[in-house]
RODRENRO-818294 format. One line per field, with one value per residue (C-alpha): residue number from 1; residue in three letters; y, x, z. Coordinates in Angstrom, 3 decimals, always signed. Each point is the difference from the previous one (the first is absolute). Example, Ala and Ser with C-alpha at 12.3 -4.5 7.8 and 13.67 -1.06 7.14 Angstrom:
<pts>
resi	(1_2)
resn	(ALA_SER)
Y	(-4.500_+3.440)
X	(+12.300_+1.370)
Z	(+7.800_-0.660)
</pts>
This chain:
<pts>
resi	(1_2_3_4_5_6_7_8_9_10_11_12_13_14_15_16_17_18_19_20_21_22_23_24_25_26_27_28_29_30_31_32_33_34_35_36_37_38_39_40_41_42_43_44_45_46_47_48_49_50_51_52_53_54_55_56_57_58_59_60_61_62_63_64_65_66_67_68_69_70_71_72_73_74_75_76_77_78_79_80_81_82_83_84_85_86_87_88_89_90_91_92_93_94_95_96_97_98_99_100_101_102_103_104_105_106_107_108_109_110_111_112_113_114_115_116_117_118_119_120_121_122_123_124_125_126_127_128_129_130_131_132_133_134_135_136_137_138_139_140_141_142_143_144_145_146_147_148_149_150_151_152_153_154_155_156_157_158_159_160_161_162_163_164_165_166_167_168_169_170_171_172_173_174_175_176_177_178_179_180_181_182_183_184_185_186_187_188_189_190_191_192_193_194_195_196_197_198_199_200_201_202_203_204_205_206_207_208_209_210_211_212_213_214_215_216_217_218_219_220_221_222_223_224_225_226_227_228_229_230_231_232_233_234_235_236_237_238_239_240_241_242_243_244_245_246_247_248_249_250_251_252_253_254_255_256_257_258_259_260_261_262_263_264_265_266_267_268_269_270_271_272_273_274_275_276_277_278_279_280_281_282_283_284_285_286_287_288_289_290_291_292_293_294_295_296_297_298_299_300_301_302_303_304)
resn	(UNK_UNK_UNK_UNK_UNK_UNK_UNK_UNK_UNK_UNK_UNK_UNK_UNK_UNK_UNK_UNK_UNK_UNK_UNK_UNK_UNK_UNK_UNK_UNK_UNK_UNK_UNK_UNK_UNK_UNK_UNK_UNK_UNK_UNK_UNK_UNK_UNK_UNK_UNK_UNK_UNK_UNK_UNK_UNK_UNK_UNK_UNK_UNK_UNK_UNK_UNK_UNK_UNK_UNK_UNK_UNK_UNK_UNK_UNK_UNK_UNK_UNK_UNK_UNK_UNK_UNK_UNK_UNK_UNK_UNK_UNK_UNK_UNK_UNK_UNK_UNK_UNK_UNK_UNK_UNK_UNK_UNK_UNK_UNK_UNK_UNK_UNK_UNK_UNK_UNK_UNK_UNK_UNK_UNK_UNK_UNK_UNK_UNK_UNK_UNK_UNK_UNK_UNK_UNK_UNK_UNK_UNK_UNK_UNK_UNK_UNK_UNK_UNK_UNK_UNK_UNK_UNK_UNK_UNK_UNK_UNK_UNK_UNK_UNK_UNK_UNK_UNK_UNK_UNK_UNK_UNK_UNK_UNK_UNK_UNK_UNK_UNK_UNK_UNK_UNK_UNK_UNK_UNK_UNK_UNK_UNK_UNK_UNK_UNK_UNK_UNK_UNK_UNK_UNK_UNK_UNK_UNK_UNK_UNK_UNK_UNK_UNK_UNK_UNK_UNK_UNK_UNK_UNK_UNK_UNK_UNK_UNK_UNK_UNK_UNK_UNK_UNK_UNK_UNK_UNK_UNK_UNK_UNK_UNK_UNK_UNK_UNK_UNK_UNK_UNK_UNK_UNK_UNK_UNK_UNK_UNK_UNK_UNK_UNK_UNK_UNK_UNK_UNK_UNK_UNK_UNK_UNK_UNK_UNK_UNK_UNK_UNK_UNK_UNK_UNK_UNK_UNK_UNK_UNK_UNK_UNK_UNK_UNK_UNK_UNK_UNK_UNK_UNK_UNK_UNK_UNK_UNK_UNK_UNK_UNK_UNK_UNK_UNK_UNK_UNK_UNK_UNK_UNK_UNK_UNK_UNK_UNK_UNK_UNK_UNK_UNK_UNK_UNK_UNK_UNK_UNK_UNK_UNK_UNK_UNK_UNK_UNK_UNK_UNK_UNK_UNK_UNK_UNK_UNK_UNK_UNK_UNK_UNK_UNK_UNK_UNK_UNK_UNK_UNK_UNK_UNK_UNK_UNK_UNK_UNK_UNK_UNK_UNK_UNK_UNK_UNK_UNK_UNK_UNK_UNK_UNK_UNK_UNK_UNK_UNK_UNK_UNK_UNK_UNK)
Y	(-4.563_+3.749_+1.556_+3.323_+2.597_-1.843_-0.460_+3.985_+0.785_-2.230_+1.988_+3.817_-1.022_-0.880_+2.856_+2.291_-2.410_-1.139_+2.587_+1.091_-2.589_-2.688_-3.405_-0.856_-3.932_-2.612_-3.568_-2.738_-3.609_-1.210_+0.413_-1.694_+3.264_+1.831_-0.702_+2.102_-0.299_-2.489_+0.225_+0.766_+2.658_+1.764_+0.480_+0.866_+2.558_+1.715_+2.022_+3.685_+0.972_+2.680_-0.691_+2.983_-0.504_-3.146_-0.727_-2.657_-1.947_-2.564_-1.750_+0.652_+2.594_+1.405_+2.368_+1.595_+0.083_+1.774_-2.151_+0.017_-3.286_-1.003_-1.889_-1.300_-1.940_-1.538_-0.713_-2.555_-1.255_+0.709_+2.163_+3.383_+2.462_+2.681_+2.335_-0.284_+1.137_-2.680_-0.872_-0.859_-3.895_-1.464_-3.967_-3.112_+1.127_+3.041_-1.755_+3.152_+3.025_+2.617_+2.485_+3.931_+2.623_+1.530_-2.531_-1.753_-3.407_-0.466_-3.271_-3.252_-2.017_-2.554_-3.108_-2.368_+1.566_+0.632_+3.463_+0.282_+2.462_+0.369_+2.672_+1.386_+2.261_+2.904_-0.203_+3.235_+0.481_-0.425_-3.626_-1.936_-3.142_-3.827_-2.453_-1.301_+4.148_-1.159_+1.173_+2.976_-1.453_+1.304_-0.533_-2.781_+2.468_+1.941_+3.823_+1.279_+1.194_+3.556_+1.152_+3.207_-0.910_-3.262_+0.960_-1.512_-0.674_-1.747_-1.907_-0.900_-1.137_-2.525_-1.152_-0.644_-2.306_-2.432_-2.378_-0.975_+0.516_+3.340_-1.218_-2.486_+2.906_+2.829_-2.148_-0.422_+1.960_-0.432_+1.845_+2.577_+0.473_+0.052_-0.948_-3.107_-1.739_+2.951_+2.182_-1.934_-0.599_+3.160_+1.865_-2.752_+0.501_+3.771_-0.859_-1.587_-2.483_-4.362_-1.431_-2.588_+1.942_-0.418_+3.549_-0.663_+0.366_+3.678_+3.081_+3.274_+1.167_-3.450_+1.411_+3.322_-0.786_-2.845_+2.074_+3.041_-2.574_-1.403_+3.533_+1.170_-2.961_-0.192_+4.153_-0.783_-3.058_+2.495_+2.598_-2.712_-1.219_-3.329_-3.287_-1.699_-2.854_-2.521_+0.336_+3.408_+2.976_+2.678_+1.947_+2.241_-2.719_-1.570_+1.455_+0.958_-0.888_-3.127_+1.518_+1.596_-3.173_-0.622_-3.568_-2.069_-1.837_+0.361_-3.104_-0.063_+3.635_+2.107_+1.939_+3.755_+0.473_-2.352_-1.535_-3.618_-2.845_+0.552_-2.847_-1.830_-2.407_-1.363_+1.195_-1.179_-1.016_+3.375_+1.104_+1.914_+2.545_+1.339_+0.847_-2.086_+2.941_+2.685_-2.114_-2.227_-2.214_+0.318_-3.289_-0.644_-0.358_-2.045_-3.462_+0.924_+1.434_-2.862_-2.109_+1.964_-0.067_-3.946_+0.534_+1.258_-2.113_-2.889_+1.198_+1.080_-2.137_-2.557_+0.646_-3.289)
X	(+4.543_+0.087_-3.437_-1.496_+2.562_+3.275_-2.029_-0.650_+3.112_+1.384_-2.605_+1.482_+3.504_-0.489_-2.781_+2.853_+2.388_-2.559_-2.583_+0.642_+1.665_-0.421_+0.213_+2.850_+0.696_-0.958_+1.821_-0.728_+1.206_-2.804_-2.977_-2.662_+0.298_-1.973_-3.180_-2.209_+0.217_+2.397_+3.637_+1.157_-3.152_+1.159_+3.343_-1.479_-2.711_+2.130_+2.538_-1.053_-2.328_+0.773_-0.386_-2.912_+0.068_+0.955_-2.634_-0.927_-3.018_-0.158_+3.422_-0.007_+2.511_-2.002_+1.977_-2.645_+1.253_-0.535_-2.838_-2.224_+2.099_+1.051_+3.080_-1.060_+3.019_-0.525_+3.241_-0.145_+2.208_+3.367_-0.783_+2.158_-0.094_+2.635_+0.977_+3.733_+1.895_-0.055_+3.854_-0.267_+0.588_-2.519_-0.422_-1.687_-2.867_-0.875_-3.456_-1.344_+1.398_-1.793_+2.087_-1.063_+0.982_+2.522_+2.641_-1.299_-2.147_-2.670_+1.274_-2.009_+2.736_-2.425_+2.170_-2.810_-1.887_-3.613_-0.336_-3.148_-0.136_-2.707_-0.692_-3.848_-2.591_-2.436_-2.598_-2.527_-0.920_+3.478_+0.076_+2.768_-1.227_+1.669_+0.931_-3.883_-0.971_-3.555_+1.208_+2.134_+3.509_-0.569_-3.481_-0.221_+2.376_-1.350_+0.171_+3.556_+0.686_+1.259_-2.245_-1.573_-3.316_+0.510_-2.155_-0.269_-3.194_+0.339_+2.425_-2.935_-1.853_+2.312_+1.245_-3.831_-0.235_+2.479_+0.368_+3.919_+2.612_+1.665_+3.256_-1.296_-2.768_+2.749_+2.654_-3.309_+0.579_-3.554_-0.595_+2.537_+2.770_+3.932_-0.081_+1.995_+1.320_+2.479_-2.294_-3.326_+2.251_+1.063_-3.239_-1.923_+2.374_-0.231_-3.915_+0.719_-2.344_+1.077_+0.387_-1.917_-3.088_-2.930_-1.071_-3.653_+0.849_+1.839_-1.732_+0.122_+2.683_+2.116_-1.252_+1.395_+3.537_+0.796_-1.079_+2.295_+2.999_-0.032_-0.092_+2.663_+2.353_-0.464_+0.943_+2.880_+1.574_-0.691_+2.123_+2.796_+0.239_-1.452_+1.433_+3.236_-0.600_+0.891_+0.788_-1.859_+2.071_-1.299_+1.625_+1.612_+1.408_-1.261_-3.399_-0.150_-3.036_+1.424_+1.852_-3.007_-2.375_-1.266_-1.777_+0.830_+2.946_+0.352_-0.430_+0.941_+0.810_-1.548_-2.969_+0.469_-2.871_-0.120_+3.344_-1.062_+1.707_-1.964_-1.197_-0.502_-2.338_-0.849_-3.127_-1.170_+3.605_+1.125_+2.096_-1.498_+0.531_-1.285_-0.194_-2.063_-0.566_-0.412_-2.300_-1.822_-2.948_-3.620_-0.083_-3.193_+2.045_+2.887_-1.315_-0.887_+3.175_+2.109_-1.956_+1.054_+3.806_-0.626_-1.349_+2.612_+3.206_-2.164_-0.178_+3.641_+2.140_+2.290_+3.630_+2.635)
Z	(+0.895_-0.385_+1.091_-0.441_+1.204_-1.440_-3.622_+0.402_+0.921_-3.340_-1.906_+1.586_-0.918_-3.283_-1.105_-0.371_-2.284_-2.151_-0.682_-3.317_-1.277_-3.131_+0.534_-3.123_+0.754_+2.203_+0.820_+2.377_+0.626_+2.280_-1.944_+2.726_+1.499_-2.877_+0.907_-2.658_-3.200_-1.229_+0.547_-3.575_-0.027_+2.947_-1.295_-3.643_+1.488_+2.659_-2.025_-1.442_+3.129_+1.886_+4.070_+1.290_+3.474_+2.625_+2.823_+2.238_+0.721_+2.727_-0.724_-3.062_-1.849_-2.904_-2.866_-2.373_-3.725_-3.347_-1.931_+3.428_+0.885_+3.952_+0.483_+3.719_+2.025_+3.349_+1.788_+1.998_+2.634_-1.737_-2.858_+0.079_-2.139_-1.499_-2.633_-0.510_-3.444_-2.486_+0.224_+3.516_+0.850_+1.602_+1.042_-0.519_+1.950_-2.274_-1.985_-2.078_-1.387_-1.456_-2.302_+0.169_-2.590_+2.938_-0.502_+3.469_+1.150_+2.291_+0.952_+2.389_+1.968_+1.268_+1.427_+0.765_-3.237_+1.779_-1.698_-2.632_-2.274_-2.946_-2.757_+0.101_-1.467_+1.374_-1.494_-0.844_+3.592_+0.985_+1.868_-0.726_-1.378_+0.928_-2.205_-1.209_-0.642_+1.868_+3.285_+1.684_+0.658_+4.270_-0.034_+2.694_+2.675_+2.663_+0.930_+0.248_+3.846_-0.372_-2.794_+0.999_-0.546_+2.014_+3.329_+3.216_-0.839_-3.168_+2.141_+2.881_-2.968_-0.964_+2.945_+0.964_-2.901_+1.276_+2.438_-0.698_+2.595_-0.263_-1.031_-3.221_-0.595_+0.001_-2.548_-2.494_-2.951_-0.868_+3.538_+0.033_-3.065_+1.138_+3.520_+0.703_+2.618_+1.425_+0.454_+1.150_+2.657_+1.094_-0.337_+1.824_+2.860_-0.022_+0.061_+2.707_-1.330_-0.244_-3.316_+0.754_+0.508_-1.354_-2.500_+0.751_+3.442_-0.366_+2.005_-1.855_+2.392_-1.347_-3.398_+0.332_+1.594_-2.760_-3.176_+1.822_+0.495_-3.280_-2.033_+2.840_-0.655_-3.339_-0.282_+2.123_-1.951_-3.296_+1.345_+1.563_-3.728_+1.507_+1.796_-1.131_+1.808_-2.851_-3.475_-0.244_-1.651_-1.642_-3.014_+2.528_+2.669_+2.958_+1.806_+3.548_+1.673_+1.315_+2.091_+2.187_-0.480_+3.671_-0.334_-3.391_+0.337_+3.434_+2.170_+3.010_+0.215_+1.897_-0.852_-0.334_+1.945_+3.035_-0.167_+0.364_-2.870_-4.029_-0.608_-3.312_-1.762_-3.428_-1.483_-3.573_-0.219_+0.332_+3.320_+2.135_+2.718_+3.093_+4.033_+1.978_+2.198_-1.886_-2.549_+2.131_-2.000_+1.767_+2.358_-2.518_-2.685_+0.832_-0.232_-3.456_-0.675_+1.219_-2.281_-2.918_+0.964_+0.106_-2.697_-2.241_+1.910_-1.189_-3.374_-0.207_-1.953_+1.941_+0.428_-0.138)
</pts>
């Protein structure tokens, strides 16, 4: 699923084609994917608002609207995004279309239809409100990564809170908003620090290098327009950043850094990348972490 730099890098494409324009129609023909209010609401309350400004938070695209309404979408794992001219064909795939008062569509081709989308208000103190109004729609995510006012130490402080391994801790959007499973990888690996590891176990130095590795990798994906490793695309095309990944979806390459075979196992049901070398787990802490990776294979559903 997209994570924080490809859901920016949606949200930078489309600022420019949508700012300033009203929403004039709206159609759909898989309406489980309108998740706030209902369906025939959505459609009903969309039309006549002008779109203020497209943003992100977490994974979450979020386009502000006249009337102090949010239309939020979340992507998913196939959920792309475009604004094309209204007489342009499109297929089977295409569930939403949103008419604007240029002649074009912001259109969702979503083949496996996992995108969410929901219509919102701010209310006076500017929180956008979810579907019961009693509580902020992001309220239960965690500090976004690259905002400037997110220190090392307000990182120390949460990490110092926990006593998940780094990898489960890092893909916790209650911990940290947008970072997924790309990118937990890659900055745990320019830590130099194991996956597996224990965060109560971290030294401020181990501190230090993974709160630098995740803003730096996250920066970098930003600017690379993010990682078209599967159904990914942003308005503009393909990202980049896959192309200069040096540990997800490597195994059995070599490392970058050492040169000796990625290697890769399944945490939380979630691949998972590293160099036994480079990241080596504490000898106190790898009984403990083999039990977890029992664990989960135990858990894991069974294949015929």
């Amino acid at each position: 699923m997209p994570e924080l730099p490809e859901v920016e890098t949606i949200a930078r494409e489309l600022r420019p084609l949508l700012v300033g324009k009203t929403i004039t129609r709206v159609w759909f023909d898989w309406p489980n994917q309108i998740k706030h209010p209902s369906p025939e609401l959505f459609a009903r309350e969309l039309p006549g608002r002008e779109i203020s400004g497209v943003d992100r938070r977490a994974k979450w695209l979020v386009l502000e609207l006249s009337g102090a309404a949010v239309l939020a979408i979340q992507v998913k794992m196939t959920g792309v995004l475009s604004v094309v001219g209204a007489d342009e064909a499109h297929d089977r795939h295409v569930h939403v279309v949103i008419g604007l008062d240029d002649g074009r569509q912001l259109r969702l081709r979503d083949p496996r239809k996992f995108a969410r989308l929901g219509l919102y208000q701010r209310d006076e103190a500017g929180a956008i409100l979810g579907a019961d109004e009693a509580r902020e729609l992001f309220a239960g995510f965690g500090p976004e990564p690259l905002d400037p006012g997110f220190t090392l130490r307000d990182f120390r402080r949460l990490l110092r809170a926990r006593r998940a391994r780094l990898k489960t801790l890092l893909m916790n959007q209650q911990f940290l908003a947008g970072v997924g499973n790309i990118y937990a990888d890659e900055a745990l690996w320019r830590a130099r620090i194991h996956p597996l590891r224990s965060a109560a176990t971290l030294r401020p130095e181990h501190e230090r290098r993974l709160y630098q590795a995740l803003r730096d990798v996250l920066i970098e994906a930003i600017e690379r327009r993010g990682s078209s490793v599967d159904d990914y695309r942003a308005p503009s095309g393909r990202g980049d950043m896959q192309n200069f990944l040096n540990i997800y979806g490597r195994t059995g390459k070599p490392c970058p850094r050492c040169g000796r075979p990625t290697r890769r196992i399944v945490v939380n049901a979630r691949s998972t990348h590293f160099c036994s070398w480079c990241q080596r787990l504490p000898a106190r802490e790898r009984v403990a972490a083999a039990k977890a990776l029992l664990h989960d294979a135990l858990r894991a559903p069974r294949r015929a």
